[in-house]
N, C-alpha and C positions, 0 to 999 in steps of 0.2 A: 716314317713320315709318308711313304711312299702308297702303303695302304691306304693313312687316310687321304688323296689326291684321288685315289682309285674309287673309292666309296661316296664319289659325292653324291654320289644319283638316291642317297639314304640318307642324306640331311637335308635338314630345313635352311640353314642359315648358310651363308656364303663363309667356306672357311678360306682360311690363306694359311700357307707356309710361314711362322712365326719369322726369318728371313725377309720376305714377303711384305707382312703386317711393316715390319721395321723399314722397307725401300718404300710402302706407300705413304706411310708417314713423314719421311724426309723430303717427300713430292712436296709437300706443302710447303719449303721453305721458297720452293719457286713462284708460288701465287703472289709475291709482289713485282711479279714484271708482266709490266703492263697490255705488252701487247701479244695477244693471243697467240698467233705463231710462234714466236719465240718462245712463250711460255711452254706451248705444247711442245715441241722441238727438245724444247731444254729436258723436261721432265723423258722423253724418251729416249733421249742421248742417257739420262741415267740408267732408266729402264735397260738399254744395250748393252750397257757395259754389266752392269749386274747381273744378266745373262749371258758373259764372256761374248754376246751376237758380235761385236766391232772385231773379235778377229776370224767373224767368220768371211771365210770368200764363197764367192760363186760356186766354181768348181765344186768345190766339195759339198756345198749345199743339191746339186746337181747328181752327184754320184751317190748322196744318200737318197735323193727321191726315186732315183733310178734302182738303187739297190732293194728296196721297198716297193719296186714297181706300183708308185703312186699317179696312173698314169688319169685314172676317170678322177674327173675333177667334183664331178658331182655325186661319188660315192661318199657315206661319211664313212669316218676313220673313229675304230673306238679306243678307249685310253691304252690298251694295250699295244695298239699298232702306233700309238701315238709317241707313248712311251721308247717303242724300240726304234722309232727309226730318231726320235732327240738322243738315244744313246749313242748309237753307229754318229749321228752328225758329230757329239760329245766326246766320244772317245780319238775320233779324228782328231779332233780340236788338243786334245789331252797329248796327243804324241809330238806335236808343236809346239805346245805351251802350257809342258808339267808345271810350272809352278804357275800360274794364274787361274788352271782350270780344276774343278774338282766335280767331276762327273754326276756321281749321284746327286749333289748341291743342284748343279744348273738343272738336271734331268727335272727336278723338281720343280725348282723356281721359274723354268720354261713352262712346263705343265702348267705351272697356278696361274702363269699369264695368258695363256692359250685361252686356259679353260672360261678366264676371269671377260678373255675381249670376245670368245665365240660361243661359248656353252653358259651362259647366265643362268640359265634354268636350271642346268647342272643333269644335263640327261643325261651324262657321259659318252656324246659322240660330238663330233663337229668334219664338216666339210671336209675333203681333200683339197679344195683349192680354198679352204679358208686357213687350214695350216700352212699350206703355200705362201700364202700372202706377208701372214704376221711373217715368218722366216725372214722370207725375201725382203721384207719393206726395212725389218733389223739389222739385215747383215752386214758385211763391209762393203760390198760391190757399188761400182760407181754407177749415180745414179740411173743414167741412161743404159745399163746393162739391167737394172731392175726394169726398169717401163718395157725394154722390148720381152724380158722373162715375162713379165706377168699380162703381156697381149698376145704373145703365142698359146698362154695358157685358156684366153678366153677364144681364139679365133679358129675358124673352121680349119678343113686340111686344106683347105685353098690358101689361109691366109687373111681370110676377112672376118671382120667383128662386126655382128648384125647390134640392136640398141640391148636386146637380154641381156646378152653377153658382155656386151659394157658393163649393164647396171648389175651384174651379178658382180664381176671386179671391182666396183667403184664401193657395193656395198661391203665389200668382208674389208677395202681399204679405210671406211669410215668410221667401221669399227673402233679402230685401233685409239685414234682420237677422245671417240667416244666413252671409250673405258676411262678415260681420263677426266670427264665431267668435261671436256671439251669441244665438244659435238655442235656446237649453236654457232660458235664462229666460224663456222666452215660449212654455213648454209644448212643446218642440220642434219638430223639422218635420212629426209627425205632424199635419194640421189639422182631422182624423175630428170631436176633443175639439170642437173652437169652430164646428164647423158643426151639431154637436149642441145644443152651448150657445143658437146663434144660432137653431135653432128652438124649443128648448123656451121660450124667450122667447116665442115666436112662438107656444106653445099647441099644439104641434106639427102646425101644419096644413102641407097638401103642398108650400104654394109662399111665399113670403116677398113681401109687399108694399114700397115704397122706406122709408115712413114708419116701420116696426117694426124693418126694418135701421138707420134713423139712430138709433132709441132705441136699438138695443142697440150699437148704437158709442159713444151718449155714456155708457154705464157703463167705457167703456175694457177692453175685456174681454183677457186679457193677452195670447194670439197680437199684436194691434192696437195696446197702450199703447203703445209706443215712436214711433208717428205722432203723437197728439196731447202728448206729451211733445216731441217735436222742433218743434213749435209754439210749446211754454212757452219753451221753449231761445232760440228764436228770438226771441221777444216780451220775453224777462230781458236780453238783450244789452243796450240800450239804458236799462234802470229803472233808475235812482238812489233810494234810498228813507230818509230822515230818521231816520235809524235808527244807534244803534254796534252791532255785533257783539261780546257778550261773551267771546269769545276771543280774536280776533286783535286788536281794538278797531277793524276797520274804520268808520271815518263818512265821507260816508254811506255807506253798502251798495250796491253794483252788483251788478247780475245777480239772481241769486236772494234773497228774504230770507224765512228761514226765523221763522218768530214762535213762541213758546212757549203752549200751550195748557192750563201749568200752573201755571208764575210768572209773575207781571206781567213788563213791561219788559224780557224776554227774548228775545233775537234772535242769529240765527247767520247767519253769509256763504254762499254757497253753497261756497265753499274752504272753511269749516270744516267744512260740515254732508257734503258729498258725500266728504272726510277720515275722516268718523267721528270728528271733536274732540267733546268735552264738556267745560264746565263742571263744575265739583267740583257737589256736588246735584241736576245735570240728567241723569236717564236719558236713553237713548236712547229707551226704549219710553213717553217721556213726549209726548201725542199734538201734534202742530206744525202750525200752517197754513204754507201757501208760497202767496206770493205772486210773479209772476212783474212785477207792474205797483205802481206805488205805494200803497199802502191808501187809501181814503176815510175818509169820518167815520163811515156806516155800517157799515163791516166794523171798524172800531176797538171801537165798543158793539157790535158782537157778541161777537167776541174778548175783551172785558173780563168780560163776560155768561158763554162758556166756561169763563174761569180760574178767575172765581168758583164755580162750579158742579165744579171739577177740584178745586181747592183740598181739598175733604172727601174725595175719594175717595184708596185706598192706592195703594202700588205692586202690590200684587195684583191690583186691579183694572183695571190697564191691562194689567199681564203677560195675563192672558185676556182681556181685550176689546182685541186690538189692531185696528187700523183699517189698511182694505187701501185703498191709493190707484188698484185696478185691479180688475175683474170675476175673481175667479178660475177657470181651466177648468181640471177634472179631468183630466188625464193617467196612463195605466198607467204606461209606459216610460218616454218620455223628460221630462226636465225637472225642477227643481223648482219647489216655489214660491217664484216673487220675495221680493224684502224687501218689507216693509209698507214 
C-alpha cells in the first residue's frame, strides 16, 4: 500500500488507502447535524481516533520533530521524510499502546490524510510547518499548548508574529476544515478577513505578541471555532449528566447537554439539539448553555439566576439579540455566517 501513497505524483485521480475510502464514507453519516462546528469537529474527532492522533501527546510530538530536525518551516518535506518521521512519532505511540496501534496502518492512513488536506495536486511534497500543523491541531495536547506550539512556530526569534506569518499559520489551519467540504462556514479559504481581525485586536500594531494571539483564540474567532469545538467533542464523549431530555426522554444524558436559558428544567440531548428537535413552546433562537462536562452547584445558581431574568423578556427580543458562540470575521466572497 505504501508504494502506491509514494507514487502519487504519477496518477491522475486522487487515490486513498481502501481503510481510508471506508472512514470517508462513514464521514457522511455526520451531515445530519446541523450546525457546522459541530459537524466539522465531530467528523475530526473521527478522523483522530482513526489515526490512533488522541493518544498522541505533545512531548513526543516534539521529540519526533526534533529528532528529524524539522526546524525550517518553510522547507518542504518530501513523502519519504514524511514517511519516516510519522513512523518514529508511530512506533513511539506502539510502545504505549501495543494493542490500539498498528504502525504500518496509521503510517498510511496519516500519509493519505496529510497528503489529502496539503498536497491535492499530488506533487509529493508539502510544507514543514504544514505537517506541523495537521499533527499538532490532531493530537491530544490541551488546547492552549497547541495555540502557543504553533505561534512559536510562526514568530520571529524575538517572539513576534508580523500579518505573513499569521496568514501562513491560519492558511495550512484552514486547510484541515477544508478537506472536509467544510471550508465556507468558517469564512472561507480566503484567511486576508482573520488576519485582519487578529490584529485589529492587536490595536493594529506591526507585529503580534504570543499573549494577544491567545486572547484573540480564546474568542474562538470563526476561520479557528472548529479546534476548540473538536475539544468540547472530545471532552462530551465520556459526560454523563442527571439530566432527561425533553424530547427524546433520554436519562441521563451523554455527550452533550444542552440546558435551557429560558424555562426551567429544560434540557436537550446533543441528538436532539444538533437534529434541530424542539419541544412544542421552545424556540430555537431561545438562548441555551451547553455544557460538555457535568454542571456544578455554581453554574446551576447561575443558570437559575438567567432564566429568571429571560423569563420577562419576548420572542423579539432574542430574535435581535441573538448570541454568537464564535468571534465573527467579516468576509466579501466567500462564506456565510455560521449559525448562532
Amino acid at each position: 500500500m505504501r508504494e502506491n501513497l509514494r507514487n502519487h505524483q504519477t496518477q491522475t485521480t486522487c487515490w486513498d488507502h481502501p481503510k481510508m475510502a471506508e472512514l470517508y464514507q462513514s464521514l457522511a453519516d455526520l451531515n445530519n447535524v446541523r450546525f457546522s462546528a459541530y459537524r466539522t469537529a465531530m467528523k475530526l474527532r473521527r478522523m483522530q481516533k482513526a489515526l490512533c492522533l488522541d493518544l498522541l501527546g505533545m512531548s513526543a510530538v516534539c521529540e519526533a520533530f526534533e529528532q528529524h530536525n524539522l526546524k525550517q518551516n518553510e522547507q518542504l518535506m518530501d513523502i519519504t521524510q514524511v514517511i519516516n518521521c510519522l513512523t518514529s512519532i508511530y512506533d513511539r505511540l506502539e510502545q504505549q499502546h501495543s494493542s490500539l496501534v498498528n504502525v504500518p496502518l496509521c503510517v498510511d492512513m496519516c500519509l493519505n490524510w496529510l497528503l489529502n488536506v496539503y498536497d491535492t495536486g499530488r506533487a509529493g511534497k508539502i510544507r514543514t510547518l504544514s505537517f506541523k500543523t495537521g499533527i499538532i491541531c490532531l493530537c491530544k495536547a490541551h488546547l492552549e499548548d497547541k495555540y502557543r506550539f504553533l505561534f512559536r512556530e510562526v514568530a520571529s526569534a524575538t517572539g513576534f508574529c508580523d500579518q505573513r506569518r499569521l496568514g501562513l499559520l491560519l492558511h495550512d489551519a484552514i486547510q484541515i476544515p477544508r478537506q472536509l467540504g467544510e471550508v465556507a462556514s468558517f469564512g472561507g479559504s480566503n484567511i486576508e478577513p482573520s488576519v485582519r481581525s487578529c490584529f485589529q485586536f492587536a490595536n493594529n500594531k506591526p507585529e503580534l505578541e504570543a499573549s494577544v494571539f491567545l486572547d484573540w483564540m480564546r474568542l474562538e474567532p470563526q476561520s479557528m471555532v472548529w479546534l476548540p469545538v473538536l475539544h468540547r467533542v472530545a471532552a462530551a464523549e465520556t459526560a454523563k449528566h442527571q439530566a432527561k431530555c425533553n424530547i427524546c426522554k433520554e436519562c441521563p444524558i451523554i455527550g452533550f447537554r444542552y440546558r435551557s436559558l429560558k424555562h426551567f428544567n429544560y434540557d436537550i440531548c446533543q441528538s436532539c439539539f444538533f437534529s434541530g428537535r424542539v419541544a412544542k413552546g421552545h424556540k430555537m433562537q431561545y438562548p441555551m448553555v451547553e455544557y460538555c462536562t457535568p454542571t456544578t452547584s455554581g453554574e446551576d445558581v447561575r443558570d437559575f439566576a438567567k432564566v429568571l431574568k429571560n423569563k420577562f423578556r419576548t420572542k423579539r427580543y432574542f430574535a435581535k439579540h441573538p448570541r454568537m458562540g464564535y468571534l465573527p470575521v467579516q468576509t466579501i466572497l466567500e462564506g456565510d455566517n455560521m449559525e448562532t
